[in-house]
N, C-alpha and C positions, 0 to 999 in steps of 0.2 A: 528652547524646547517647549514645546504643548503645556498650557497650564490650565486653571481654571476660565483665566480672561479670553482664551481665544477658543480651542476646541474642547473645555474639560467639562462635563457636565454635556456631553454631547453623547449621542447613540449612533454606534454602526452596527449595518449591518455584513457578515462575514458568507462569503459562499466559493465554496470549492468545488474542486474537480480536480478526478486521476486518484493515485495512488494512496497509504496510509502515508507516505512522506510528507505528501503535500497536506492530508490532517493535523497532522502534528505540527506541521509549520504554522498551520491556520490558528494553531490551539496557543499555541506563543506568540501568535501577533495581537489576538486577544486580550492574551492574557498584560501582554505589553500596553495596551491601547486603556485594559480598565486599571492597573495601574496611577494611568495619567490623567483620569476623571470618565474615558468615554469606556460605554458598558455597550454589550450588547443588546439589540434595538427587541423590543414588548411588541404584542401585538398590539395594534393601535398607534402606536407611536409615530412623531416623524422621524424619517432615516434623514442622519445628519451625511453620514461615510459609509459609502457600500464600498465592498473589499470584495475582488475577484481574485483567487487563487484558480491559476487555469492550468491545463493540461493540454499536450500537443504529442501523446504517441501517436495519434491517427489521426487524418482528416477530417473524419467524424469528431473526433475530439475539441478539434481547429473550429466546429461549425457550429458548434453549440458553445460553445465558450464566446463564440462572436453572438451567438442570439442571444444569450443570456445578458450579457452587456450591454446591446444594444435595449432590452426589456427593462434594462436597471433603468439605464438612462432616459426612457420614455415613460416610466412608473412614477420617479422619483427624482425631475428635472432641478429640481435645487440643492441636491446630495453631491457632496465631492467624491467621483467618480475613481475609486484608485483600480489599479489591473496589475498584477502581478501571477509570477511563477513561469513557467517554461514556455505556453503561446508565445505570453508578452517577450522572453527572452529571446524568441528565435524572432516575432514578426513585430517587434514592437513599433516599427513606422504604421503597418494597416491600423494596428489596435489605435493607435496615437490620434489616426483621421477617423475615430468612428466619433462621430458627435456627441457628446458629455460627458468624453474619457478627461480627466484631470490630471492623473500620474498613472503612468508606468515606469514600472519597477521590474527589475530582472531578478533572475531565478538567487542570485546572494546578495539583492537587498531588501530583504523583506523584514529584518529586525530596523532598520533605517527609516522606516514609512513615517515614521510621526515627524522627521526631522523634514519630507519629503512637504508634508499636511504642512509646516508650519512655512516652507517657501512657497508654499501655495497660498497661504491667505495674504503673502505679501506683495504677491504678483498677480493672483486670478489667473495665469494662462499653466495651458498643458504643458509637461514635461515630463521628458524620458529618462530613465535612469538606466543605464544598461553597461555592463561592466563587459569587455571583448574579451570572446573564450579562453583566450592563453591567458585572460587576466584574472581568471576565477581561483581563487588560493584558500580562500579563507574559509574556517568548517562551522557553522550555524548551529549551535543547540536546539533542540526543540523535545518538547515530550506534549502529547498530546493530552490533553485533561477531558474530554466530551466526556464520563461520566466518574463515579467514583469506583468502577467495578477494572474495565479495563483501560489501558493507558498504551499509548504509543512512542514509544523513544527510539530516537535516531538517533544512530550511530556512525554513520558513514553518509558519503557525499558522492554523487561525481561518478562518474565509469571512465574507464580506460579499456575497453575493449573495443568498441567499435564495430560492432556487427553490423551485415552488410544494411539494411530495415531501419536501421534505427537511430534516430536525432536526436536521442536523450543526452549522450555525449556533451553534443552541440547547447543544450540549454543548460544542462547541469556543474560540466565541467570535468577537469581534472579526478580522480579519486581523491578524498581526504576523510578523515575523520577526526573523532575525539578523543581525546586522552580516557585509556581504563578510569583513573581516576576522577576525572570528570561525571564519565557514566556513569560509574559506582554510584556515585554524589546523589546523580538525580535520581539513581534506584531508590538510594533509603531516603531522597524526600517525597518519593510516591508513594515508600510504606509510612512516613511519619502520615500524610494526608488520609491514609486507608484505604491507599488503592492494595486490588492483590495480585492482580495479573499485570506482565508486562509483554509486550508484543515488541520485536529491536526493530526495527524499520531501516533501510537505507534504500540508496542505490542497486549497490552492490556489495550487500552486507561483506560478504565472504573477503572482499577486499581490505576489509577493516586495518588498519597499521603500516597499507602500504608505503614505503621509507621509510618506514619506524622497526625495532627488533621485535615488537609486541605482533600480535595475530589475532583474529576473530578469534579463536579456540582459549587462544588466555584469556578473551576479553571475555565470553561465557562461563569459566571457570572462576573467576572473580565475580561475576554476578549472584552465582550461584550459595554464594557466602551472605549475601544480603538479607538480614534477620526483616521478617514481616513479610516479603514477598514470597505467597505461596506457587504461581506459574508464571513462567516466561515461556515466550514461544518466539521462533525464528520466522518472520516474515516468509522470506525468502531467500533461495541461495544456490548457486548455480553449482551443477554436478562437481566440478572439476575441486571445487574450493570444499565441496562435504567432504570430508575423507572418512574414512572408516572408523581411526581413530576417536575421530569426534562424535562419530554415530553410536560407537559402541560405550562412549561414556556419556552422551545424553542415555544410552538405556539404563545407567545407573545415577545418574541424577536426582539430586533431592529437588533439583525444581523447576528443573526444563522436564516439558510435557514430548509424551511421543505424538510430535507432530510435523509433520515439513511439509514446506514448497517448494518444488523443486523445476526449475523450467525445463521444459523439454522440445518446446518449440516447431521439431519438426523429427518424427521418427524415421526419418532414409536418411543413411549417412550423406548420400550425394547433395540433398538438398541444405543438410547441415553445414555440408564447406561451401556452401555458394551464398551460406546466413554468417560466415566465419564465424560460427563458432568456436570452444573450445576443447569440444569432445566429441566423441562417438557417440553409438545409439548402444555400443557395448559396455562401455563406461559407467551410462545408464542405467542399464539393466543390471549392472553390478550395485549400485547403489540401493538400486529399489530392492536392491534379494539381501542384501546387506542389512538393512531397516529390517526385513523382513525376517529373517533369520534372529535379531536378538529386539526386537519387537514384534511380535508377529499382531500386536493392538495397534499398532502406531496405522497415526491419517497419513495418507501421502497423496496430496495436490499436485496435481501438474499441469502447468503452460504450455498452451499448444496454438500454433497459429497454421493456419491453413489457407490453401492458395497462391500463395509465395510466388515470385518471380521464378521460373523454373523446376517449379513441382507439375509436372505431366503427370496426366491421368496414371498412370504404372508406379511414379515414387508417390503418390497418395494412396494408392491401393495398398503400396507398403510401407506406409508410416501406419494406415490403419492398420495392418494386421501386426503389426508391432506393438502397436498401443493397447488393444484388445489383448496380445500376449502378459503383459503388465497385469502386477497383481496390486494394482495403484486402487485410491480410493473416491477421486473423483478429478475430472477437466475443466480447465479454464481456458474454453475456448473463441479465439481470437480469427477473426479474417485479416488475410494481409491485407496493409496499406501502403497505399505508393506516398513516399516523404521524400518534399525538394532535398537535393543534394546529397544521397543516399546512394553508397554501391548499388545496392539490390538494380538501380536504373538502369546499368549494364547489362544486364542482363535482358536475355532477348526474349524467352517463353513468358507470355504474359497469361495470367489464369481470367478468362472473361467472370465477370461478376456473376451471372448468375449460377455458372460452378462454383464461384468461391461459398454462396450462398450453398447450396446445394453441400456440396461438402464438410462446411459449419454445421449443418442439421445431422449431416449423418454422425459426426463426433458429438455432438451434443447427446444424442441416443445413447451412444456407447459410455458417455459419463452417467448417463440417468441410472442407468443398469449396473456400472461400478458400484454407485453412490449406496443406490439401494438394498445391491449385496452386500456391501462393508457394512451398510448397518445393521443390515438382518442377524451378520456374526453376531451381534449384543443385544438380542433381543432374551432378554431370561436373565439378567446378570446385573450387578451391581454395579456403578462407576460414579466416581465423585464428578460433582460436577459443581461448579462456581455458581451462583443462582444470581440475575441482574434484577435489580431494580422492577418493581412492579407498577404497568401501566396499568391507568384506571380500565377495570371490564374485560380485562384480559386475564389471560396464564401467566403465572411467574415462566423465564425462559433463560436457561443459561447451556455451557457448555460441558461436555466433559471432557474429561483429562486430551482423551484422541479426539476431540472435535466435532463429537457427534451433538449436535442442538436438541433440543428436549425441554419441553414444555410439561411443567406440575400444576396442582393445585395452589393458589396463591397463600403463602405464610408470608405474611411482612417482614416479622423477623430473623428469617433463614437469607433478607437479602445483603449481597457483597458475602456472602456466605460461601465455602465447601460442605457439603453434604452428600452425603449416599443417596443416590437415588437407584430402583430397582427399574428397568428398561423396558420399554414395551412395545404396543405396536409402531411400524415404518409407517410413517405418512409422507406427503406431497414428492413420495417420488424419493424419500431419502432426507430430503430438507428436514425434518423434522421428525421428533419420536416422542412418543406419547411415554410419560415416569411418573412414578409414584415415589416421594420421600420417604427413606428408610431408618426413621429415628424412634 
C-alpha cells in the first residue's frame, strides 16, 4: 500500500464529469488518497496524479472526457495519468491508447486506485482494470464532502432497467446498494462533521433494497431520525418507484424538503414504449398533481430529452403540449444521443440534428417560463433557507426549503446556517431571487 516512501507527501489533482454520483465518488477517492499522505494539488504546485472521473451518457460526454485527458496529459507530462468511471468502463481500450494514460480503472474500482498507483511505480507501464458487467456485485460507499454546507451520499448502484438510449446499465452494472444501517452511519458522521444538508444520490435511487426486504421508503424513514441533519433531498427518482405513500409522508416530514426530480424523458406515450420505459405520461401527471395537492410549495424538476429515435414532428408537438400542461417547476433538458449498442438503433425515425437543436430551444423556453412563474409564487413571503459559505466580493447565496436560490447580504456568521429570509425580486430568468434576512 501507498506510504510515505513512494506516493505520500505527493499531490493530485481530481476532475470529474456527469452526475452527483460520480462527485461523491470523486469526494471519497480523495478523501482515500489524503489519508495516505497525497492531498489535493495548490495552485502553483506540481501535479504528481491527475484523476479523471468520466462520464459516457452522450457522445458529447465521450468527447470531452477524451479532450480533457488528452489536455492533462500534454499540461502535466510527468503526472501519473489515472482515468476512471463509466467512459473508461465502457471504452477503456481507446482511453488505454491515448498517450500519458497510466491506469484505467472501471466504474467499481475506484476505491482500489492506490493499490492500482502502487503497481504502477513497479512497472511504469499502462494498465486496465475493468471488471465484465455480469461481474459488477459489489456496492461502493461514498458521500461527498466538496463543502461543509451540503453533502452528497450514495445510496444505491447500478440500473436494471435498460431503457432503450441508455448505456449506463452497461458501465454501472447490476442494481445494488447499501445497508440502512450503513447509511444511517454516514448520516450522523456528516452531522458529527457539521454538515446540514444531505442530497441521497444513486443510480436508481427508487431501487434501493432490491433482493433485500428493506425499500428506499424505509430507508428515508430512518434517515429522517438522524439528530443534527436539518434537509435531505431526493436526487432523483423515477415516477413508477414515487408512490403516493411516500409523497404524502415527505409532506409531513421533519427533514426531507419539498423537493423532487423526477424524469420524464419524453411526454407521448408512444415515444415512452419505444425508450422502455416504465410508465405512462398518465402515471405522471398523477404524481405531479399528487406533490401538488399536499404540497402545493414543493420544486418539481423534470428530465426531458428530445429528439429520440422515433419522436416525429406530431409526438414532439405532443410531449410539448403535455409538458406545458404540467404544473412542474422547471426542465432539464436533454438532446438525444445515439450510444453503441443501444435499442434505440432499431429503430428507424432518425430526428436530424438540427431539429433536435431546434426542439431543445423550444423546451428550454417553456422551462425559462415555468421557472420564473414558480418563483414569482414567493415573491412576498418568508422561507428558510440554508445560507453557504461566503465567497470573497460577493452575496452570501443559499437555498430554500423548495429550491429556490436567493442571494442576501453577506453575514459571516448566518453561514452553514437556516434562517428566515423574506423573498424578493426574480432575477436571471428564475435562477435567482434577490432576500433579505429576517432576524
Amino acid at each position: 500500500m501507498i506510504d510515505n516512501s513512494t506516493f505520500g507527501n505527493s499531490t493530485a489533482l481530481f476532475h470529474t464529469f456527469g452526475c452527483k454520483l460520480n462527485f461523491s465518488e470523486t469526494s471519497s477517492v480523495a478523501r482515500m488518497f489524503s489519508e495516505k499522505g497525497i492531498r489535493r494539488v495548490q495552485s502553483g504546485e506540481t501535479h504528481d496524479i491527475v484523476v479523471v472521473n468520466t462520464c459516457s451518457v452522450t457522445d458529447v460526454a465521450d468527447k470531452k472526457c477524451r479532450q480533457a485527458i488528452n489536455r492533462f496529459a500534454r499540461l502535466y507530462p510527468e503526472a501519473v495519468i489515472v482515468v476512471t468511471g463509466c467512459y473508461a468502463q465502457l471504452k477503456s481500450d481507446e482511453i488505454a491508447a491515448i498517450h500519458g494514460v497510466d491506469i484505467v480503472a472501471g466504474t467499481d474500482r475506484k476505491l482500489e486506485l492506490l493499490d492500482y498507483l502502487d503497481r504502477w511505480l513497479e512497472n511504469r507501464r499502462t494498465e486496465s482494470y475493468i471488471t465484465p458487467l455480469t461481474d459488477i456485485r459489489k456496492f461502493d460507499p461514498s458521500c461527498s464532502r466538496g463543502d461543509r454546507t451540503r453533502y452528497f451520499l450514495k445510496v444505491q448502484d447500478g440500473c436494471d432497467y435498460w431503457c432503450s438510449y441508455c448505456t449506463i446499465p452497461k458501465a454501472r452494472g447490476r442494481s445494488r446498494s447499501g445497508t440502512i444501517e450503513s447509511i444511517v452511519d454516514q448520516a450522523r458522521q456528516v452531522a458529527e462533521e457539521g454538515g446540514r444538508e444531505i442530497v441521497l444520490t444513486g443510480v436508481n435511487i427508487g431501487d434501493f433494497g432490491k433482493g433485500r426486504d428493506d425499500t428506499f421508503f424505509d430507508l428515508i424513514k430512518a434517515l429522517d431520525n438522524v439528530d443534527g441533519i436539518e434537509r435531505y433531498r431526493i436526487s432523483s427518482i423515477e415516477p413508477n418507484l414515487l408512490t403516493d405513500e411516500m409523497i404524502e409522508w415527505v409532506a409531513s416530514s421533519r427533514r426531507f424538503m419539498p423537493h423532487f426530480h423526477i424524469p420524464l424523458q419524453a411526454g407521448s406515450d408512444e415515444v415512452l414504449r419505444l425508450m422502455r420505459r416504465h410508465y405512462d405520461t398518465a402515471l405522471f401527471r398523477h404524481r405531479v398533481e399528487r406533490i401538488r395537492e399536499v404540497m402545493p410549495h414543493a420544486f418539481i424538476g423534470v428530465d426531458l430529452i428530445v429528439g429520440a429515435r422515433g419522436e416525429t414532428d406530431e409526438l414532439f408537438e405532443r410531449s410539448r403540449d403535455y409538458v406545458e400542461s404540467l404544473d412542474i417547476s422547471r426542465l432539464h433538458v436533454f438532446p438525444y444521443s445515439e450510444r453503441p449498442g443501444t435499442r434505440a438503433l432499431d429503430i428507424d425515425y432518425v430526428v436530424p440534428q438540427e431539429v433536435k437543436h431546434r426542439r431543445t430551444n423550444v423546451m428550454l423556453r417553456i422551462s425559462e417560463h415555468k421557472l420564473a412563474d414558480f418563483a414569482s409564487r414567493f415573491s412576498g413571503t418568508v422561507r428558510p433557507v440554508l445560507l453557504e459559505h461566503q465567497r470573497p466580493r460577493r452575496p452570501m447565496t443559499g437555498f430554500t426549503d423548495n429550491y429556490l436560490k436567493v442571494e442576501v447580504k453577506p453575514v459571516a456568521e448566518y453561514a452553514n446556517k437556516v434562517v428566515p429570509v423574506m423573498l424578493g425580486e426574480v432575477i436571471d430568468n428564475g435562477d435567482m431571487m434577490k432576500g433579505r434576512i429576517e432576524l
